[in-house]
C-alpha positions as CSV (number, residue, x, y, z in Angstrom):
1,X,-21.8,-0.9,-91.3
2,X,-18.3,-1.5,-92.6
3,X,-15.6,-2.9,-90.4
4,X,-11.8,-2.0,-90.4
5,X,-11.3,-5.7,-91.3
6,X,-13.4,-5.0,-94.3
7,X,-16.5,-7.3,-93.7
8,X,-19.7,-5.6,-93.0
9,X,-22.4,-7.1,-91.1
10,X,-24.6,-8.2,-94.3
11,X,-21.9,-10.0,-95.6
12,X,-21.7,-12.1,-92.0
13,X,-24.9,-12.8,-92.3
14,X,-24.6,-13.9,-95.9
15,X,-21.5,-15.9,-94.9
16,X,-23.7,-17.5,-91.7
17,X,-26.1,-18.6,-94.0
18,X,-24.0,-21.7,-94.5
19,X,-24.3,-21.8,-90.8
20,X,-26.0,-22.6,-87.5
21,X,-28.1,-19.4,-86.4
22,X,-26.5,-19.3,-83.0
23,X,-23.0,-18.7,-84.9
24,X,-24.5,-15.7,-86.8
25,X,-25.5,-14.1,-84.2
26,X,-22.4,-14.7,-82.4
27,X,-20.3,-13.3,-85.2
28,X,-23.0,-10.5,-85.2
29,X,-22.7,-9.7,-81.7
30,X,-18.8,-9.6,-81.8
31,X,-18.7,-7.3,-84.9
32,X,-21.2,-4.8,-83.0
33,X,-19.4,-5.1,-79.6
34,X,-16.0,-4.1,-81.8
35,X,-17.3,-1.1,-83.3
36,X,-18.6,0.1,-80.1
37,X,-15.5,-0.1,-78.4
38,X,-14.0,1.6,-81.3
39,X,-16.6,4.4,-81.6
40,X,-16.3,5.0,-77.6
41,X,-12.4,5.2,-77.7
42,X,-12.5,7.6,-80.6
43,X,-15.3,9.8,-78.9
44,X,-13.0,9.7,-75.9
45,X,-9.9,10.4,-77.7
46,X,-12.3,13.5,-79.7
47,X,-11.5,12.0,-82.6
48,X,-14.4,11.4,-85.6
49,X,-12.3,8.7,-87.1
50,X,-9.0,6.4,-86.2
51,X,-5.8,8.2,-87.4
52,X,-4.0,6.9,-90.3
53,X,-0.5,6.3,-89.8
54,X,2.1,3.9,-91.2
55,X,3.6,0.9,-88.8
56,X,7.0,2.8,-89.7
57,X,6.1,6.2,-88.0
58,X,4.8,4.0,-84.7
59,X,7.8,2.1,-84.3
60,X,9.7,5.5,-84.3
61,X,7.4,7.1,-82.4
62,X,7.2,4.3,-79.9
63,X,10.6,3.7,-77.4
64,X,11.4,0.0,-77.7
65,X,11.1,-2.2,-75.1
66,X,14.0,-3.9,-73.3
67,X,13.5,-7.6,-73.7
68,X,12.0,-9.8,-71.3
69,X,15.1,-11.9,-70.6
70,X,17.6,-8.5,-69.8
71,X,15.0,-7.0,-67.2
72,X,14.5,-10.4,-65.1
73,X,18.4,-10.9,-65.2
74,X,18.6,-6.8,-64.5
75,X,15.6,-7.1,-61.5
76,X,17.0,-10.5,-59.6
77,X,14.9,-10.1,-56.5
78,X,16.0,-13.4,-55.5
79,X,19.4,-12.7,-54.6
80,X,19.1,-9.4,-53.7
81,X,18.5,-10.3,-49.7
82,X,20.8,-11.7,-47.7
83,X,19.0,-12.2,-44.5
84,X,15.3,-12.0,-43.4
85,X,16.4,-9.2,-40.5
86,X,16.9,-7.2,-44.1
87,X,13.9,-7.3,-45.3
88,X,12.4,-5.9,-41.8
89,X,14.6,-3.6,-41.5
90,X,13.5,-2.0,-44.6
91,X,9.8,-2.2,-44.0
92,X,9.7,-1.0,-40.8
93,X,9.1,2.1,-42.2
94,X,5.4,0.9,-42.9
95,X,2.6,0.5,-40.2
96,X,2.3,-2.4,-38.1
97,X,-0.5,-4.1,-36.4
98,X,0.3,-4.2,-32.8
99,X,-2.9,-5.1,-31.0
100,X,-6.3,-5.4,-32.3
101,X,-9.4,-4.4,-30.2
102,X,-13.1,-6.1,-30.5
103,X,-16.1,-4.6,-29.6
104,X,-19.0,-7.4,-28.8
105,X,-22.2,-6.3,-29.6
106,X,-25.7,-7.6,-28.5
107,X,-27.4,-9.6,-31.4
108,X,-30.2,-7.5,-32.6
C-alpha cells in the first residue's frame, strides 16, 4: 500500500530489517494509522482520492493571515480597562450566584 510520501509498507519493512523489530512495527503502525486518517477524511469529504492542486492556487484561494505581532498589538487587553468597577459593569449582564442551597441527605 503506497503512501503519499512514496514509501510503501514493504519497503519499511525492508528498510527495518537493518533494525530493531519494535522500530518496524512502529514505523508500521504509523504508516497504517496515516492512511487511515487519510482514507476517513476523504470518505467524509465524498472524495475517492485527495484533490490535486498546486501550492499556487491554495495560497490564492486561501485569505492570508494577519501576522502574529499586528493582532496582539491590535487586541491589547491589558490596557483596555481602566478600573476593576469596569469590568463588572460589563458583566453584569451574565448570571450571578447569589445564594446556594444544600440538601443533606441520610447516608444510604
Amino acid at each position: 500500500m503506497p503512501t503519499d510520501a512514496g514509501v510503501s509498507l514493504i519497503e519499511v519493512e525492508d528498510a527495518g530489517a537493518r533494525e530493531c523489530s519494535a522500530c518496524v512495527w512502529r514505523e508500521q503502525s504509523k504508516v497504517l494509522r496515516l492512511e487511515t486518517i487519510k482514507s476517513q477524511i476523504l470518505s467524509k469529504l465524498r472524495l475517492k482520492q485527495a484533490p490535486n492542486i498546486s501550492r499556487e492556487v491554495v495560497n490564492q484561494l486561501l485569505p492570508k493571515a494577519p501576522p502574529l505581532q499586528q493582532l496582539l498589538d491590535h487586541h491589547d487587553f491589558q490596557g483596555d480597562a481602566s478600573s476593576q468597577d469596569e469590568f463588572m459593569e460589563a458583566d453584569e449582564y451574565h448570571a450571578t450566584t447569589e445564594s446556594v442551597i444544600t440538601m443533606a441527605s441520610e447516608r444510604e
